[in-house]
C-alpha positions as CSV (number, residue, x, y, z in Angstrom):
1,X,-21.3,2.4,16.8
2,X,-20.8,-1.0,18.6
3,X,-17.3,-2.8,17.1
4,X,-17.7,-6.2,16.0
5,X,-14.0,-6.8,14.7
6,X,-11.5,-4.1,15.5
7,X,-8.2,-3.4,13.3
8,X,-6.2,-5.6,16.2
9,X,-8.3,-8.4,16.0
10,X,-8.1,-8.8,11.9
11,X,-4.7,-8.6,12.2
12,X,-4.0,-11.5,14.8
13,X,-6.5,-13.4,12.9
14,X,-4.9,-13.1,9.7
15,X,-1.4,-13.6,11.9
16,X,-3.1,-16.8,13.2
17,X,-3.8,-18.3,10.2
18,X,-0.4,-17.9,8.9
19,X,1.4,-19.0,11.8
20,X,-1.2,-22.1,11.6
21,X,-0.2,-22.9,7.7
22,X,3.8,-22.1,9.1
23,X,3.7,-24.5,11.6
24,X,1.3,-27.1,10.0
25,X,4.0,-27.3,7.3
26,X,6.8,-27.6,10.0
27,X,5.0,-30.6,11.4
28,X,4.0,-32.0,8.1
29,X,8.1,-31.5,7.0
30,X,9.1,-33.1,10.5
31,X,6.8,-36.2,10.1
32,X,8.7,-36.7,7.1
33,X,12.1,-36.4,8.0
34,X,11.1,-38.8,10.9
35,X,10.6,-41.3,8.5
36,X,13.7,-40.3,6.2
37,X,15.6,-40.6,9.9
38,X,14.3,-44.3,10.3
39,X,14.6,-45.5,6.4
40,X,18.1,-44.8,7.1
41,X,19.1,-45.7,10.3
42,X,17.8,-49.3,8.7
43,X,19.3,-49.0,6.1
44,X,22.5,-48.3,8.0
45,X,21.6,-51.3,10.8
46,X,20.4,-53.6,9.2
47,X,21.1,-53.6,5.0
48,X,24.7,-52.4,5.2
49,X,25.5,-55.5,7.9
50,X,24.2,-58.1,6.0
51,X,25.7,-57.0,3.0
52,X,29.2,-56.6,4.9
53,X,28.2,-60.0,6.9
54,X,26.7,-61.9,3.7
55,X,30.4,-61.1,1.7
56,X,32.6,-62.6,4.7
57,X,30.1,-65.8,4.8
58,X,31.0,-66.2,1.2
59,X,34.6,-65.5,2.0
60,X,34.7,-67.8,4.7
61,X,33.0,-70.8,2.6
62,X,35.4,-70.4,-0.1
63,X,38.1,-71.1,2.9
64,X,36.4,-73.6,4.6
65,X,36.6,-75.6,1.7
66,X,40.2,-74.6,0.0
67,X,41.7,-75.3,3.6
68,X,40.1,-78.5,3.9
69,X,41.5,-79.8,0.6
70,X,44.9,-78.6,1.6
71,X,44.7,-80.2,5.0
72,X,43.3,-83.7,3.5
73,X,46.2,-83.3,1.1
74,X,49.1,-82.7,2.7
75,X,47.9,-83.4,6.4
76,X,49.1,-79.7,8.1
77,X,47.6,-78.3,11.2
78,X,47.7,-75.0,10.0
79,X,45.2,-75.8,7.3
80,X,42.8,-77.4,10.0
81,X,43.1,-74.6,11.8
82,X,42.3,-71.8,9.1
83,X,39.6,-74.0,8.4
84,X,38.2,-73.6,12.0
85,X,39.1,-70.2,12.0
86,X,36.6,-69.7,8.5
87,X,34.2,-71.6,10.3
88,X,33.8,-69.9,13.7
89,X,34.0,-66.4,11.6
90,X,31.2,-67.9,9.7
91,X,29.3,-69.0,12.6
92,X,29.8,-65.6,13.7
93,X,28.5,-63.8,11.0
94,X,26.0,-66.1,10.7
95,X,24.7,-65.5,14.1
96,X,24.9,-61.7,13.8
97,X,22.5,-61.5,11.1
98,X,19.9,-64.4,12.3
99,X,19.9,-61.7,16.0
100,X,18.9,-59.0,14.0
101,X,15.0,-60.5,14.1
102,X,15.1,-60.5,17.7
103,X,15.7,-56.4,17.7
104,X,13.2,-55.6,15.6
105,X,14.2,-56.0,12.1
106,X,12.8,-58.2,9.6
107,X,15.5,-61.2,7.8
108,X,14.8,-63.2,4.5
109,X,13.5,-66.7,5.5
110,X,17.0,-67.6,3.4
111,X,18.8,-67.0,6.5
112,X,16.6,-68.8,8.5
113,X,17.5,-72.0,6.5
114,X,21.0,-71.5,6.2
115,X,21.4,-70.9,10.1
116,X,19.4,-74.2,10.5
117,X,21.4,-75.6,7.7
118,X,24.1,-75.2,9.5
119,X,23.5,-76.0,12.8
120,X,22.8,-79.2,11.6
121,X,26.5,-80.0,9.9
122,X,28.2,-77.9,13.1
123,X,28.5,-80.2,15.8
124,X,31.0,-82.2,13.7
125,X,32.9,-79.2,13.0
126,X,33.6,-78.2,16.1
127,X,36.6,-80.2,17.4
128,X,38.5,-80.8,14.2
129,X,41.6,-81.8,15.9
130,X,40.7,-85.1,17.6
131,X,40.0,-86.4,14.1
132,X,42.2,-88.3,11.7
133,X,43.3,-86.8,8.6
134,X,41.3,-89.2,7.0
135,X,38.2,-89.4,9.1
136,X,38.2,-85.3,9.4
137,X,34.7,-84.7,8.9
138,X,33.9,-82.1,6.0
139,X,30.8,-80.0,4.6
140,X,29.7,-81.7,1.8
141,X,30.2,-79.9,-1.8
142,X,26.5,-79.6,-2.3
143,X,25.8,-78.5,1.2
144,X,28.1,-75.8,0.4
145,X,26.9,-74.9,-3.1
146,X,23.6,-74.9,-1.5
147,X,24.9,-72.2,1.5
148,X,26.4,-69.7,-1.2
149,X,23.1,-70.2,-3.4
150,X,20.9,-69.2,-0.2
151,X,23.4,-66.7,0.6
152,X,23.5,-64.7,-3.1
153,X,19.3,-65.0,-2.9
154,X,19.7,-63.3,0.5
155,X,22.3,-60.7,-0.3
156,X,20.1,-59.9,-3.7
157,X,17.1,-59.6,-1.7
158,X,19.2,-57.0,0.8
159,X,20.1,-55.5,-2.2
160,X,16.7,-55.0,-3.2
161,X,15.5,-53.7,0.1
162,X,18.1,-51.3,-0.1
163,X,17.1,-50.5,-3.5
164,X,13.3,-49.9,-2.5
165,X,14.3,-47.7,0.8
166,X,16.6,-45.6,-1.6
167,X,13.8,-45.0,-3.7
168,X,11.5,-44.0,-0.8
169,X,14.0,-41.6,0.7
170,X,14.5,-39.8,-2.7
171,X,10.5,-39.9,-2.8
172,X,10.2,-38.8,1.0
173,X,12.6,-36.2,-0.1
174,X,10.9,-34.2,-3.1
175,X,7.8,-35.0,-1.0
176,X,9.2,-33.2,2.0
177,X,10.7,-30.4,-0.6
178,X,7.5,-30.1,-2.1
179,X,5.6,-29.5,0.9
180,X,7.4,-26.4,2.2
181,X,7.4,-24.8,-0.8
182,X,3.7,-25.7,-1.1
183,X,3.7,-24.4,2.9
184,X,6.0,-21.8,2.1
185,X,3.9,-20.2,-1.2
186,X,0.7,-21.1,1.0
187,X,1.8,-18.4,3.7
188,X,3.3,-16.0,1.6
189,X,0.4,-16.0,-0.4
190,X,-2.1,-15.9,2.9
191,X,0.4,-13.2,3.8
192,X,0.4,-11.3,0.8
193,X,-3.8,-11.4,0.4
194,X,-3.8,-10.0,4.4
195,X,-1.1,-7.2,3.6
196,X,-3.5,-6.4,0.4
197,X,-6.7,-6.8,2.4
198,X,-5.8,-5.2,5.3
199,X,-4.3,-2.1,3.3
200,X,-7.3,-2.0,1.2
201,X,-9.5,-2.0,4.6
202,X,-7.5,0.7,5.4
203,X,-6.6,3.0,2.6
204,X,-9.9,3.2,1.4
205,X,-11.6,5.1,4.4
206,X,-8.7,7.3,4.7
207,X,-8.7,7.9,0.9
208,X,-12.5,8.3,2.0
209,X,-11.9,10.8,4.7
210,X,-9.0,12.4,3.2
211,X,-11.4,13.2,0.3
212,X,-14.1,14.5,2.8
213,X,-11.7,16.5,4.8
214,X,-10.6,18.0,1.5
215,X,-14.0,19.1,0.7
216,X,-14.3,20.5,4.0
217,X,-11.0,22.9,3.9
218,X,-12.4,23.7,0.2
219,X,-16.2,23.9,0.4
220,X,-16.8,24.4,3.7
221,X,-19.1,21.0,3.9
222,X,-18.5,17.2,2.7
223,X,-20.8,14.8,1.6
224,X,-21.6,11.6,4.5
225,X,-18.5,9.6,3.9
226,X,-20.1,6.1,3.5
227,X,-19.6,3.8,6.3
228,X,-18.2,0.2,5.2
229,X,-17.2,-1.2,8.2
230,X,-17.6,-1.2,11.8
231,X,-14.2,-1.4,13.0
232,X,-12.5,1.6,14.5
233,X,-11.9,3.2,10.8
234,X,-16.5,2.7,10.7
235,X,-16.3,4.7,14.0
236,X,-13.8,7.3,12.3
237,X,-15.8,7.7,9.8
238,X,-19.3,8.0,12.1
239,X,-17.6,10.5,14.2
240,X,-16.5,13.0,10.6
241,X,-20.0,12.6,9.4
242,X,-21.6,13.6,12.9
243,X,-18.7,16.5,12.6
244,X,-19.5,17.2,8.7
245,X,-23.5,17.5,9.5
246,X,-22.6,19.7,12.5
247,X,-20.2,21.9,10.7
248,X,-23.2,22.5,7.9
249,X,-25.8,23.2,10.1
250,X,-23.5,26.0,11.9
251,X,-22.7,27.5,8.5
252,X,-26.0,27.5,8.1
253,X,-26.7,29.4,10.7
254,X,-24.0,32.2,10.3
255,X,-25.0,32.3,6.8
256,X,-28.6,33.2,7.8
257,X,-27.4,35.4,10.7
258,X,-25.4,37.7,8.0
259,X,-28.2,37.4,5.5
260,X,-30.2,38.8,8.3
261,X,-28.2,41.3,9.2
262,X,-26.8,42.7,6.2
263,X,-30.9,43.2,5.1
264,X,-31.3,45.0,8.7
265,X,-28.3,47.6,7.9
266,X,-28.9,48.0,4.4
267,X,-31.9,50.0,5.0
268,X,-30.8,52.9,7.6
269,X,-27.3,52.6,6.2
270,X,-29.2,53.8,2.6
271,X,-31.6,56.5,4.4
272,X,-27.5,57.5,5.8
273,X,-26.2,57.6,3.1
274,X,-29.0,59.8,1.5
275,X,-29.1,61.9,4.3
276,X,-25.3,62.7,3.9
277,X,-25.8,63.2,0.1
278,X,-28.4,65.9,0.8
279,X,-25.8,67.8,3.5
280,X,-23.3,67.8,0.6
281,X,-25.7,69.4,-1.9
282,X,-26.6,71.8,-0.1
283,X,-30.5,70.4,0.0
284,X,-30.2,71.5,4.3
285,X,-28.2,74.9,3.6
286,X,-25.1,76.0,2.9
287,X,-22.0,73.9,4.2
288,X,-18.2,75.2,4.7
289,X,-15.5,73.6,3.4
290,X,-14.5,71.8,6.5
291,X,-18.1,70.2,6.8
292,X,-17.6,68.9,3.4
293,X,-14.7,67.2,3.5
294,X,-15.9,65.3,6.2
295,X,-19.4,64.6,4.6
296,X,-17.1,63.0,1.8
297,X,-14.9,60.6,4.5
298,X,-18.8,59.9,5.9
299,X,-20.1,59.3,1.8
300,X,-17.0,57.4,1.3
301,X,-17.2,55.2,4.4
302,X,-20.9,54.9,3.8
303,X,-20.3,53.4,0.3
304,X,-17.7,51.2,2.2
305,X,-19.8,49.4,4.3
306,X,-22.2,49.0,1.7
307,X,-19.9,46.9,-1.0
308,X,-19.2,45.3,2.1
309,X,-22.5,44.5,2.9
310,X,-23.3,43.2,-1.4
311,X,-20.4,40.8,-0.9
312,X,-22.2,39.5,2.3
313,X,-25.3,39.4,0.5
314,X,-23.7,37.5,-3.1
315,X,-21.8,35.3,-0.3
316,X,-25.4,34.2,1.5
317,X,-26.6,33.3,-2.2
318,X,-24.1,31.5,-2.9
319,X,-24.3,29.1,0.1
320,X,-28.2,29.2,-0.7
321,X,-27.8,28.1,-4.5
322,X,-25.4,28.0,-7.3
323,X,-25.0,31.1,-9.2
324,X,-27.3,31.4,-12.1
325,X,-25.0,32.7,-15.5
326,X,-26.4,33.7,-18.9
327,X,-23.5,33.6,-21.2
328,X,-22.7,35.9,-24.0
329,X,-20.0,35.7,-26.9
330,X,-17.8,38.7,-25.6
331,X,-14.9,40.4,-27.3
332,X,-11.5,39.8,-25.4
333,X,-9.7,42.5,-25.8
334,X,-12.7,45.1,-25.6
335,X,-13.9,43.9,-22.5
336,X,-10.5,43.4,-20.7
337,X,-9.3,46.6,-21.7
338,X,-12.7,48.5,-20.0
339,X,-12.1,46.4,-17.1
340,X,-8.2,48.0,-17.0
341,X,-9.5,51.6,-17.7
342,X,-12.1,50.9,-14.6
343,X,-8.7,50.3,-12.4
344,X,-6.8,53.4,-13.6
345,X,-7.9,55.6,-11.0
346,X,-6.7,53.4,-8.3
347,X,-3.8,52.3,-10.2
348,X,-2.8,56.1,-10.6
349,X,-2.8,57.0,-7.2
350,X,-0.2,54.8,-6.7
351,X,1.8,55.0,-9.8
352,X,1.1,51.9,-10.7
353,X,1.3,50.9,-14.5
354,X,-0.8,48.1,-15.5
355,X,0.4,46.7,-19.1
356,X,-1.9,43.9,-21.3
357,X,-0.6,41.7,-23.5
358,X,-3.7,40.7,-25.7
359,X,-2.6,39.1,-29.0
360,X,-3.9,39.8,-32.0
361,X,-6.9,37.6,-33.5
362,X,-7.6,36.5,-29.7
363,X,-10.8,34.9,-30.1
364,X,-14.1,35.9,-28.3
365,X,-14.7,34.4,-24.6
366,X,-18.3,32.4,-23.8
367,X,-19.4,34.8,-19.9
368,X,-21.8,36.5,-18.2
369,X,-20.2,40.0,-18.7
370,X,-21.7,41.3,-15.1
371,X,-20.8,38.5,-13.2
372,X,-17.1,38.3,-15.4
373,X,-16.7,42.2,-14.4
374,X,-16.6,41.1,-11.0
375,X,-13.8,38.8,-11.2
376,X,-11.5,41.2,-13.1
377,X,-12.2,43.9,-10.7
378,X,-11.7,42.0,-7.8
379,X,-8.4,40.6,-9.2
380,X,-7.0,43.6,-10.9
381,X,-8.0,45.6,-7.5
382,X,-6.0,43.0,-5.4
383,X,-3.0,43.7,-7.3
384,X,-2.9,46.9,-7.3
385,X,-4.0,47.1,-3.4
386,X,-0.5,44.6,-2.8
387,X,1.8,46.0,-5.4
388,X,4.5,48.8,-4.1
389,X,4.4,52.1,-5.6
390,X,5.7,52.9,-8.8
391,X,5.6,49.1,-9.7
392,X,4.0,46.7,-12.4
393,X,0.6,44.5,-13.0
394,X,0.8,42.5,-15.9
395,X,-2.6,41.2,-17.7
396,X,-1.6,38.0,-19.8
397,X,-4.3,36.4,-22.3
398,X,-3.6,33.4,-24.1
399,X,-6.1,31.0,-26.1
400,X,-4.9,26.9,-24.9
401,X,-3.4,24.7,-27.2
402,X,-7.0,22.7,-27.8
403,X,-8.4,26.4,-29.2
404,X,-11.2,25.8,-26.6
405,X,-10.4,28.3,-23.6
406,X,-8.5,31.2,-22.8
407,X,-5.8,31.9,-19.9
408,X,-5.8,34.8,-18.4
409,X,-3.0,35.3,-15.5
410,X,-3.0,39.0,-13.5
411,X,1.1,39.2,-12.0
412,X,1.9,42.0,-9.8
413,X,5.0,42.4,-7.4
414,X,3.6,42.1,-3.8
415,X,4.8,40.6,-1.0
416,X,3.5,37.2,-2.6
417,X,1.4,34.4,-0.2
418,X,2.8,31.7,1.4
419,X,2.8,27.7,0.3
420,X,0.8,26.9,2.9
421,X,-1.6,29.6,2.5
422,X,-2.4,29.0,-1.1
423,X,-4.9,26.8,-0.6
424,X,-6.9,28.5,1.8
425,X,-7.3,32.1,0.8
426,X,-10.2,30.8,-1.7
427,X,-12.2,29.8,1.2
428,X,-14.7,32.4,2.8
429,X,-13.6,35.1,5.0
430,X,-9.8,33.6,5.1
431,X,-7.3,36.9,5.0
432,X,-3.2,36.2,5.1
433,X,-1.5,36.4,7.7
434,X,0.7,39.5,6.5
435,X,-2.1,41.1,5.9
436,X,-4.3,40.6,8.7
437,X,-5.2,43.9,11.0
438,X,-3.8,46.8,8.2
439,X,-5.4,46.0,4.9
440,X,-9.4,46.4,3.9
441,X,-11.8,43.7,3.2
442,X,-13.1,40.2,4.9
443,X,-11.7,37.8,2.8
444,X,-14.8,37.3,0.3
445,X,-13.0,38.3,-2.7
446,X,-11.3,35.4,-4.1
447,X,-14.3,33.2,-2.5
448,X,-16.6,34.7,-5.1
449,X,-14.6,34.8,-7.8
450,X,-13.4,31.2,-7.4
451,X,-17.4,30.7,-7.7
452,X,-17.8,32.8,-10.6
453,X,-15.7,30.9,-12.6
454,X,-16.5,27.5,-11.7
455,X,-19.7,28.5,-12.8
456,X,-18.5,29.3,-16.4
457,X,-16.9,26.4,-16.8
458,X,-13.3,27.4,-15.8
459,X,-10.9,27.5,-12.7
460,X,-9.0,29.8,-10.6
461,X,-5.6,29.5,-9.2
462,X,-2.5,31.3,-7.5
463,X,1.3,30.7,-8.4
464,X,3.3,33.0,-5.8
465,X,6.4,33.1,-4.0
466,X,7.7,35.3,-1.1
467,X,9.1,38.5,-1.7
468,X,8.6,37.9,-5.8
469,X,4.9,38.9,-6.3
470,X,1.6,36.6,-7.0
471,X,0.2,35.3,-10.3
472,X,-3.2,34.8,-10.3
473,X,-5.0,32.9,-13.2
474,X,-8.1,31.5,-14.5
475,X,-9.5,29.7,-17.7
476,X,-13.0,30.7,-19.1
477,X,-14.3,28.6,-22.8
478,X,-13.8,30.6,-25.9
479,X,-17.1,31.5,-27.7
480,X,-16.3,28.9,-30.4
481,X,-16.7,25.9,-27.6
């Protein structure tokens, strides 16, 4: 499979667009406080001088004019020269704010015509001392009612202007706040879509694969997991179903192979058999007693190979078909107490004791009786086989709180299975460890009987721990259900 976008590249695209809306909104929030920077350095440059500038002006004309009285009055130097000290500190102020057009910054047309105003009246203001106390020249009361007039318009326009740029950094402000947590929200929620994207992209094929893997370790074959993508998770999940189809067709294979082969030795292994039966009875002539007892270990072997060879057999029909069941209403306690009495012999020989509890009233079971016997057997035999001498198997039956099935646990005191072996010793031919190389069988016990009853309905499981012994229990539907 040919990959369009790979995992790496959806995550630096997602990364991209994130780091795009991060640093769009950094731009955005620094165009802003650009203009917040320059509303207030004019504020600071401009508004706050004339207002400082426009209040010494007034000052100064209040002077002007209280220090000319007092000189035409009384005739004192120092009042002409407070006067001219007003004036020049007026013509200074004056001057200062008519500059500011020439750097850039806008004035009220007010100032214009009071600069003019004045430079009209200032030549005869500027040597004050030649002239006679009398003859000192003097700004005229409505020139100077005129000056403060144009001077409060001018100062209430600065005001203003300050007014409006206050109002546009406060609105420059929220505007600025606004955007980042707009920008802010924007990536996190970009961010928090990709996390939930991405892990959805991701934890579905693995949920996917984990569920086919699964099926594998249980079932021995998965279903084609269903390819969604074509990233390296699609090729993943190309490469399980190429393994999956492979894995089938090989158990296929062995499954036909030991079909095959189990039909080839049935048939000499029953004229054997036959044969050996005939030796022992005598058919051929008389035998001794040693010849006997080894045409019993031959019978014995014989039959064996041959319950070996029926499990094969059951084993290649179940991997061709699901077993077929006709269910019967069976009593409980009757048919779990012949399947006990089957397993005295064996349970005897090692001085095993196998106790039930069945309570009273136990209701009767929905099963194939043949195909039931089987489990039982095979369960009851495996404790037995694992249990020490001289030891316990418990049969426990118990109907569910619903009234609809019935439990039924088989305990004994082996050498119990380990955690990570519980899972697998329901899969075809799987033996424990412990008990690989110096106990019977090929691990096709608990496979069939995990079949068996699924088939009814029910399900099988293990509870053991080392050292402590194995439970092993399975649910089957009452005949009421």
């Amino acid at each position: 499979m040919k990959l369009t976008y790979g995992i790496t590249d959806k995550l630096f695209v997602w990364f991209f667009i994130i780091v795009l809306i991060f640093f769009g909104t950094i731009l955005v929030f620094y165009i802003d406080l650009q203009h917040i920077v320059k509303i207030s350095a004019n504020i600071v440059n401009k508004n706050n001088e004339i207002s400082a500038a426009s209040k010494k002006m007034l000052e100064n004309l209040l002077s002007m004019e209280e220090n000319e009285k007092k000189y035409r009055l009384l005739g004192k130097d120092d009042y002409l020269n407070y006067f001219d000290t007003a004036r020049k500190d007026f013509e200074g102020q004056l001057k200062k704010i008519v500059q500011m057009e020439a750097r850039g910054m806008a004035i009220s047309d007010n100032w214009k015509n009071l600069y003019e105003s004045y430079l009209n009246i200032s030549p005869r203001l500027r040597d004050l001392k030649k002239a006679q106390p009398s003859k000192i020249p003097w700004i005229p009361v409505n020139v100077i009612n005129e000056w403060i007039e144009k001077i409060y318009i001018a100062r209430a326009e600065n005001e203003y202007e300050v007014y409006l740029a206050t109002t546009e950094l406060n609105r420059r402000g929220q505007t600025s706040a606004r955007n980042g947590l707009i920008g802010i929200g924007v990536s996190s929620m970009v961010g928090l879509l990709g996390i939930i994207f991405l892990a959805y992209t991701t934890l579905r094929p693995l949920r996917e694969l984990l569920k086919g893997i699964r099926s594998i370790s249980q079932d021995r074959f998965s279903e084609p997991i269903r390819i969604r993508s074509k990233d390296e998770f699609g090729e993943l999940a190309g490469a399980f179903n190429e393994m999956s189809v492979r894995l089938k067709e090989e158990e296929q294979m062995r499954s036909d192979f030991v079909s095959m082969l189990s039909h080839e030795i049935r048939t000499p292994l029953t004229s054997i058999g036959e044969s050996v039966n005939m030796i022992a009875e005598e058919v051929m002539g008389p035998v001794n007693d040693r010849q006997r007892k080894f045409l019993e270990i031959a019978s014995s072997e014989i039959g064996r190979i041959g319950n070996l060879l029926n499990h094969l057999m059951q084993v290649s029909r179940l991997a061709s078909s699901a077993i077929k069941i006709r269910p019967l209403s069976i009593g409980t306690s009757a048919f779990v107490s012949e399947c006990i009495h089957g397993m005295a012999p064996a349970a005897e020989a090692k001085r095993i004791k196998i106790e039930a509890e069945i309570p009273p009233g136990i209701p009767n079971m929905m099963a194939d009786p043949e195909h039931l016997k089987q489990v039982f057997i095979n369960l009851l035999g495996n404790a037995v086989k694992f249990s020490p001498t001289k030891s316990k198997v418990k049969v426990l039956i118990e109907e569910d709180e619903a009234g609809t099935d019935l439990m039924f646990s088989i305990s004994d005191k082996g050498p119990g299975i380990q955690e990570e072996e519980q899972s697998l010793i329901f899969n075809k031919y799987y033996q424990a460890r412990r008990i690989r190389g110096h106990m019977d069988g090929v691990g096709l016990g608990l496979y069939i009987s995990k079949h068996i009853v699924e088939a009814h309905g029910g399900t099988l499981w293990v509870e053991s721990k080392i050292g402590q012994g194995s439970t092993f229990g399975f649910s089957l539907p009452t005949a009421g259900k």
